[in-house]
C-alpha positions in Angstrom: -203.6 -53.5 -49.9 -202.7 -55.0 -53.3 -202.3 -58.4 -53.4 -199.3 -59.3 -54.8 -199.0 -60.8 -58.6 -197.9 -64.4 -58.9 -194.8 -64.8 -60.2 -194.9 -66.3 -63.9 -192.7 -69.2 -64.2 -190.1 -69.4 -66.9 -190.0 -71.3 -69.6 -186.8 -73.0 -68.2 -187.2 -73.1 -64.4 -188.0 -77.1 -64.6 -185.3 -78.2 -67.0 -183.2 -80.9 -65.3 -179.5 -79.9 -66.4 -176.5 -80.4 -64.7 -175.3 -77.7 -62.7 -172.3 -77.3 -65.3 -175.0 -75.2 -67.3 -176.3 -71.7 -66.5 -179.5 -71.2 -68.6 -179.2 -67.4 -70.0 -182.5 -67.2 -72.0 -185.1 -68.5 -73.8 -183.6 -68.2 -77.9 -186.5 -70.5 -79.8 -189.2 -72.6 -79.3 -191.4 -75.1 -81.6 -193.8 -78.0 -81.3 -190.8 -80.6 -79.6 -190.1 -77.7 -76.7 -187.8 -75.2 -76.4 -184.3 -73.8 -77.0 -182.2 -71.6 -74.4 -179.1 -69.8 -74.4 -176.7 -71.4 -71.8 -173.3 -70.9 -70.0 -171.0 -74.1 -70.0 -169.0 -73.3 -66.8 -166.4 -76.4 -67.6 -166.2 -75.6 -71.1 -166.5 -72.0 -70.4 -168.1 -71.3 -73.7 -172.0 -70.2 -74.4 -173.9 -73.2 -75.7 -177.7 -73.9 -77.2 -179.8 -76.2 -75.0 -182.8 -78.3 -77.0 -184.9 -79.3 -74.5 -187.3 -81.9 -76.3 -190.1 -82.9 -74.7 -192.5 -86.0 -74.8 -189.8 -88.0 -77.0 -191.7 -91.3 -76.9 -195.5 -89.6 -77.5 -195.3 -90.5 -81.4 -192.8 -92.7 -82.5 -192.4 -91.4 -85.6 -191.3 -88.2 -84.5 -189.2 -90.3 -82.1 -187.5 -92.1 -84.4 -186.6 -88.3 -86.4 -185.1 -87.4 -83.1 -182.7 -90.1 -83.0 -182.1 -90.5 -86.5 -180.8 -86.4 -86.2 -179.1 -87.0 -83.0 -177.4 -90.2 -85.0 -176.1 -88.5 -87.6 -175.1 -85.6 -86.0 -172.9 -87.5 -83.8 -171.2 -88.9 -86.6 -170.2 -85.7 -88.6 -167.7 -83.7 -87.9 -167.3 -80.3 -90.0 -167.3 -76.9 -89.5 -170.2 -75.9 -91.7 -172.5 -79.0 -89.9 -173.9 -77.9 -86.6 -172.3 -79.8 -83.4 -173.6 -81.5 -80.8 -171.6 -80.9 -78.0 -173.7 -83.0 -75.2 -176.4 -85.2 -74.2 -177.2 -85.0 -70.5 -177.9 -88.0 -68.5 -181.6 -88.4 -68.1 -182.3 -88.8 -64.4 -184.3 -92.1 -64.6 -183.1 -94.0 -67.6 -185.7 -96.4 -67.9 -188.3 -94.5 -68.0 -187.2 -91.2 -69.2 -189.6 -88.9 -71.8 -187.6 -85.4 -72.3 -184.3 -84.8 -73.5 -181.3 -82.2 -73.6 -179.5 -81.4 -76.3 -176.4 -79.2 -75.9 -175.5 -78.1 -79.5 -173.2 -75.1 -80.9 -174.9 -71.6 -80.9 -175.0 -69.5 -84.1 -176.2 -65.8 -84.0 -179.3 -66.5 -86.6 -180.3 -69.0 -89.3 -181.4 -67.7 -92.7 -185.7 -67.5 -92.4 -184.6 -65.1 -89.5 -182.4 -63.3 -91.6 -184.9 -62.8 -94.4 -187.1 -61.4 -92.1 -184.7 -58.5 -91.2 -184.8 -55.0 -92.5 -181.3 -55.4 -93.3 -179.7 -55.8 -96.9 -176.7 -57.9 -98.1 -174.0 -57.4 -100.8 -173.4 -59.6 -103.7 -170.2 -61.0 -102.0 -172.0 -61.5 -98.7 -174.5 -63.3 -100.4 -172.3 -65.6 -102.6 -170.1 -65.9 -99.0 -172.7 -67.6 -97.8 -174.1 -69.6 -100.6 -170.8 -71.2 -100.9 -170.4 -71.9 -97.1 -173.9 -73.5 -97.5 -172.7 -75.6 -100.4 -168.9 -76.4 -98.9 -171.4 -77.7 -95.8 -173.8 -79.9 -98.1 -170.4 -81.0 -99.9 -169.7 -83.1 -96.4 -173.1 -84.4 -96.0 -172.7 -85.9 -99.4 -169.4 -87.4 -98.8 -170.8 -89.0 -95.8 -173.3 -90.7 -97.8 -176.5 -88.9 -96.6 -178.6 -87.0 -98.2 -180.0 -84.2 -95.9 -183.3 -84.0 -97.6 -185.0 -81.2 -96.2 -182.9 -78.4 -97.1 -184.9 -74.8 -96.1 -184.0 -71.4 -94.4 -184.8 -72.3 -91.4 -181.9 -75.1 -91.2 -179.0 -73.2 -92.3 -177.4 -71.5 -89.0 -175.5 -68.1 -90.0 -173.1 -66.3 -87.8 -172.1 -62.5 -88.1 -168.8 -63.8 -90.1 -171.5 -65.2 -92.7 -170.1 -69.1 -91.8 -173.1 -71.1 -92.2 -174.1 -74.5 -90.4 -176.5 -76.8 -91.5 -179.0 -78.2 -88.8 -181.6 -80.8 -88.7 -181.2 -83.9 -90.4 -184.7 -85.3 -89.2 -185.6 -86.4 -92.3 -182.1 -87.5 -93.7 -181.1 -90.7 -94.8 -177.7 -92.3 -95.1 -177.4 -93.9 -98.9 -174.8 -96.4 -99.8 -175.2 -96.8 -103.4 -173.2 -99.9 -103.2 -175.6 -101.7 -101.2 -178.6 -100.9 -102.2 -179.0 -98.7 -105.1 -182.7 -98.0 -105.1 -184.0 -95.7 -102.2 -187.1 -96.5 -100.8 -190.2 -94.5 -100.8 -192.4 -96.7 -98.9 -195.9 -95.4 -98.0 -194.2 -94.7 -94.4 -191.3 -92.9 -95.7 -193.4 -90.9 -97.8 -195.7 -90.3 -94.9 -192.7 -89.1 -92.0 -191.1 -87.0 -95.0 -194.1 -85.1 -96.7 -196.4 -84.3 -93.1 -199.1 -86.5 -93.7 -200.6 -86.4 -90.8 -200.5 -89.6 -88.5 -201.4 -88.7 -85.2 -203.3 -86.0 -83.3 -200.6 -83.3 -84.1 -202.8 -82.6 -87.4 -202.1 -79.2 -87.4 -198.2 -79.1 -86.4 -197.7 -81.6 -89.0 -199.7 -79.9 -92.2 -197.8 -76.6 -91.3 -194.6 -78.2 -91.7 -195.7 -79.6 -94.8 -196.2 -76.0 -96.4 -193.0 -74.4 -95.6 -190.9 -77.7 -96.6 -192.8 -78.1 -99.8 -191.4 -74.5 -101.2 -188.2 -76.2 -101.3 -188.6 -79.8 -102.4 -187.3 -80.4 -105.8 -190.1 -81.6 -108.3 -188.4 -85.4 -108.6 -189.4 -85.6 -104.7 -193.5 -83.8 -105.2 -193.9 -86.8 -108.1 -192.4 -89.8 -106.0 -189.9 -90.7 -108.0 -188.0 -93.6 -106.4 -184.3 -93.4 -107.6 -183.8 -89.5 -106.8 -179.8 -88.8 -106.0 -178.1 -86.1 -104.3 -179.9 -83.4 -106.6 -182.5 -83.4 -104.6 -180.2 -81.2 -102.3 -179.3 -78.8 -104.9 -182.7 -78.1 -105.6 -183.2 -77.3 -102.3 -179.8 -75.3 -102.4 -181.3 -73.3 -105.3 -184.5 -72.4 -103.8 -182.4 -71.0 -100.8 -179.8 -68.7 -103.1 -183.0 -67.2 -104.9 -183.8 -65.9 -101.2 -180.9 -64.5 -100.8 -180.7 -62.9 -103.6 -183.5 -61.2 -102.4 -181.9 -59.3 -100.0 -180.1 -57.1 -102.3 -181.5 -53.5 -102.0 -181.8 -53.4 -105.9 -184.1 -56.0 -106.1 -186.5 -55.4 -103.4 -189.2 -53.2 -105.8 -189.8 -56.6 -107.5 -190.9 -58.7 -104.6 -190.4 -57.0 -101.5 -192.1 -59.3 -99.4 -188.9 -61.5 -99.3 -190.8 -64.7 -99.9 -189.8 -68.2 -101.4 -189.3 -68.3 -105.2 -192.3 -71.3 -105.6 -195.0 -70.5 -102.6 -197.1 -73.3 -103.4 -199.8 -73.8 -101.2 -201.1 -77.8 -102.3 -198.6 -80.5 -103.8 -200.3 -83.3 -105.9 -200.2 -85.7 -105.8 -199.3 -85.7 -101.8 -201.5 -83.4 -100.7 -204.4 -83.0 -103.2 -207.4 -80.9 -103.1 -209.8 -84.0 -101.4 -212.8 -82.6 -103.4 -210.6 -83.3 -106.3 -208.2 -85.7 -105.2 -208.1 -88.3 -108.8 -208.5 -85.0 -111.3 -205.2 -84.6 -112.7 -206.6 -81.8 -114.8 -208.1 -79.8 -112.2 -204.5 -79.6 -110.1 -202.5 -78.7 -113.2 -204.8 -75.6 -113.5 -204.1 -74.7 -109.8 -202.8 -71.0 -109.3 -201.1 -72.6 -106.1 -200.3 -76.0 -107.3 -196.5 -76.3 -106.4 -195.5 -77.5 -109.8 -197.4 -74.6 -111.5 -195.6 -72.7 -109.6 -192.0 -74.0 -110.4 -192.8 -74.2 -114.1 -193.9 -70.6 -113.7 -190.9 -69.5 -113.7 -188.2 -72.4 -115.3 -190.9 -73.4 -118.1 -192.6 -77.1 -118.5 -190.2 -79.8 -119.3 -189.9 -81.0 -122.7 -190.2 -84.6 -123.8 -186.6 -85.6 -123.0 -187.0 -84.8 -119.3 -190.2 -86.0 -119.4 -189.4 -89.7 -120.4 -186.6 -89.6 -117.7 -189.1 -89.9 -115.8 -189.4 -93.3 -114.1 -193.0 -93.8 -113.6 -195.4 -93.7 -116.6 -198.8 -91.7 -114.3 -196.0 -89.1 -113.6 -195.2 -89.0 -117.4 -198.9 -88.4 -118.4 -199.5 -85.9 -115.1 -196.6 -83.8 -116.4 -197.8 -84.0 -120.1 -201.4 -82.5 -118.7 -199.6 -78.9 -117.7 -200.1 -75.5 -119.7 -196.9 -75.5 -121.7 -195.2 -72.5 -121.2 -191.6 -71.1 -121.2 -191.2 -69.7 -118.2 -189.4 -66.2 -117.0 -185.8 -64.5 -117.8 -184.2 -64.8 -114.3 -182.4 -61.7 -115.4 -185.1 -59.9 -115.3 -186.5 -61.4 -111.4 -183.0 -60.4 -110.2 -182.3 -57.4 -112.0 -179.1 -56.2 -109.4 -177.5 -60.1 -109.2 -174.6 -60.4 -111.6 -174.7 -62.9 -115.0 -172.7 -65.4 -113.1 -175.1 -65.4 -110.2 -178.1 -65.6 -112.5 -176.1 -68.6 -114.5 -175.4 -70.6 -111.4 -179.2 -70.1 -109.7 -180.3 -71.3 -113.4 -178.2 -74.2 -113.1 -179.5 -75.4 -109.5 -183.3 -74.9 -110.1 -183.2 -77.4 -113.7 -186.0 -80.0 -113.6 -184.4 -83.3 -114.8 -182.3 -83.7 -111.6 -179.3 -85.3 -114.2 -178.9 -82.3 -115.8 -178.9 -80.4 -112.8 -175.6 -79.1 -111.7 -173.4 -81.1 -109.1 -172.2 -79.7 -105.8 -168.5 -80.1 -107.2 -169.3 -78.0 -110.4 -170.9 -75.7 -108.2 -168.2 -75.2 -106.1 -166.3 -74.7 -109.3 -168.2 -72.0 -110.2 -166.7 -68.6 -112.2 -169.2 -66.2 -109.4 -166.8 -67.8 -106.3 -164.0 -67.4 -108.3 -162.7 -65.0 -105.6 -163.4 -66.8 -102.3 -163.0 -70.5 -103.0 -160.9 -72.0 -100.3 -159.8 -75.5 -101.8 -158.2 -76.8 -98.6 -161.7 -76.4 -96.8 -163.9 -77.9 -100.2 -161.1 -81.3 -99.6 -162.5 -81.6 -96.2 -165.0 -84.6 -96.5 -166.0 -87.4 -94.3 -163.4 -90.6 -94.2 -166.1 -93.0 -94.2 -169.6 -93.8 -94.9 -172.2 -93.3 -92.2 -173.6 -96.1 -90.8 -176.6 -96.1 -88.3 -176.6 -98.4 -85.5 -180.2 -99.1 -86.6 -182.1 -100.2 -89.6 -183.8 -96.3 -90.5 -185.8 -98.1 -93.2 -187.8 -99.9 -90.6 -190.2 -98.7 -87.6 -188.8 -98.8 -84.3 -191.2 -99.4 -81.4 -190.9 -97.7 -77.9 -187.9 -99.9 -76.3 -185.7 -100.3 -79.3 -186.1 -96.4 -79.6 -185.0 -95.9 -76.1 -182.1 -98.3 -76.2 -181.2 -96.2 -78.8 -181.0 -92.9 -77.3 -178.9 -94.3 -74.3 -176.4 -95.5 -76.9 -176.1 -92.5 -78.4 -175.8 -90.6 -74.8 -173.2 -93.3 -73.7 -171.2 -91.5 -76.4 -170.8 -88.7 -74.3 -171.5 -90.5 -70.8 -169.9 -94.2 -70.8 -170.4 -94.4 -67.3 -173.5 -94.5 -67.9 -175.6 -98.2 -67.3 -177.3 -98.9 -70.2 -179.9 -102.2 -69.5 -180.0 -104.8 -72.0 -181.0 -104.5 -75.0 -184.5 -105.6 -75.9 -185.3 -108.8 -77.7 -184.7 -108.9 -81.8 -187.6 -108.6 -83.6 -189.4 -106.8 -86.3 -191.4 -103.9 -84.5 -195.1 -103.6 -85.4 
């Protein structure tokens, strides 16, 4: 007689949720755990559940946990993903996994490029302006989200959009402090260089985010503005555009518009890490890449530039012109073309604004004002300095703040003595 197979145990069958939630299926996973499809029985309403696990192992990670869960909580738009609830960890002292309940969307846009499926002009734009109506809030709410990429723009069948994962965000307020800081630990958390064991978890995320990082952010300049965003914006729309059925003979593998596959001078070739030259020769190099197709910036743009090593690191590059974008996207109309031109421009001043984007002739048609007036009343301000490392107990303190948002009966202990963290 056969001896009978051991069950395999779900994914699921050890989260520690309240019974208000009715775990569906597993819908994602990643290196921080995984992400089911649940039933809210009091809500009655189908809900995401982020189970994260090992919060505390690296604090840096931990602190890009709270910092999303921060500012998530103090948003409130329709195109900016929602949390809906944090559940009450079972021991709050010495808790180490969390659960997020957050809106559910039917896809995000990496998974749609990856479908044999192909999109209209109008669905396209649809969603491009959704995208930017979205980013339009963040911006108002003084934040900029920093790490704009497929895989963080949620897209329902209606083609609304909702922007996710503001781990690497950072809340700006010009009128304090007009000079963002890009200190060696900033840069570090933002571009994957790898601080702890999780070498290979964090170099993977810093090859997809690089695709999309505008070229102000690969050559450290320090006073960088909302542009950044656009950039990002841009990279995204020339996906999209993509998915038009006309355009698939010229790149059918759907890819990003600059694949780089290094980034000097954050991630250099180490058997070449102080030759300029050799980097600005690189078939791969992410700026060779970008000024593959917009052309190398002429001496206006480069002067703008606020460090003089960038200046002569720039001047080093191949001067070329670049590529008709016409001619990339031969089925996108001229105002399409006009407006993807206007996002991917190098000197992030003459790169257009969210509003003027908004205000463009190709959403002419489906421009909702009321919904573009929708911004944030207020600045957001985090109950925590995010410019300074946060060790194990301020971190935790933190979180049961945050859950007392949704839980005040909750006893949170005291806080934990002031103090600069080491």
């Amino acid at each position: 007689m056969a001896k009978p197979t051991a069950a395999i145990p779900r994914p699921h069958s050890d989260w520690q949720i309240p019974d208000r939630y009715e775990i569906r299926h597993l819908i994602g996973t990643g290196s921080y755990g995984h992400v089911c499809e649940a039933y809210d029985r009091k809500e009655k309403r189908v809900v995401a559940i982020k189970k994260i696990h090992r919060v505390f192992e690296d604090l840096i990670d931990c602190k890009r946990i709270l910092r999303e869960i921060a500012i998530l909580n103090r948003l409130n738009h329709d195109h900016i993903v929602k949390v809906l609830d944090i559940c009450v960890p079972q021991d709050v002292q010495k808790f180490d996994e969390l659960y997020l309940v957050l809106e559910i969307a039917d896809s995000d846009f990496k998974k749609l490029f990856r479908t044999p499926v192909y999109l209209s002009e109008l669905h396209i734009k649809t969603l491009l302006y959704n995208l930017i109506v979205g980013v339009k809030y963040v911006h108002s709410a003084g934040i900029y989200h920093r790490d704009l990429k497929p895989a963080n723009c949620l897209v329902n069948q209606d083609c609304s959009v909702k922007v996710c994962d503001f781990g690497l965000a950072r809340t700006v307020d010009k009128s304090v402090d007009p000079k963002l800081p890009n200190s060696p630990r900033d840069e570090q958390e933002m571009m994957g260089v790898p601080h702890t064991k999780n070498l290979k978890r964090q170099l993977t995320g810093h090859v997809v985010t690089r695709w999309y990082r505008a070229p102000e952010l690969i050559l450290l300049q320090e006073n960088y503005t909302d542009a950044i965003d656009v950039w990002s914006i841009g990279c995204i729309f020339a996906e999209l555009l993509n998915m038009m059925k006309e355009n698939v003979p010229y790149h059918s593998d759907r890819g990003p518009l600059f694949p780089g596959s290094s980034c000097f001078p954050l991630s250099p070739d180490q058997k070449h890490a102080t030759d300029y030259k050799f980097h600005t020769r690189g078939n791969r190099d992410q700026l060779n890449m970008i000024f593959n197709i917009i052309g190398t910036p002429g001496d206006e743009d480069i002067e703008a530039l606020e460090k003089e090593d960038a200046k002569r690191y720039i001047r080093i590059f191949h001067q070329r012109e670049g590529i008709n974008i016409a001619h990339r996207f031969p089925a996108a109309s001229p105002e399409a073309v006009d407006l993807l031109k206007r996002m991917l421009v190098f000197n992030p001043s003459k790169r257009v604004g969210i509003d003027e984007a908004l205000a463009h002739p190709l959403f002419k048609d489906i421009r909702n004002h009321n919904v573009e007036q929708m911004t944030a009343k207020e600045k957001v301000k985090l109950p925590f300095d995010d410019w300074e490392s946060m060790d194990e107990p301020q971190l935790r303190y933190a979180f049961l703040k945050e859950i007392n948002r949704y839980h005040p009966e909750v006893q949170i202990p005291d806080p934990p003595p002031k103090g600069k963290s080491k």
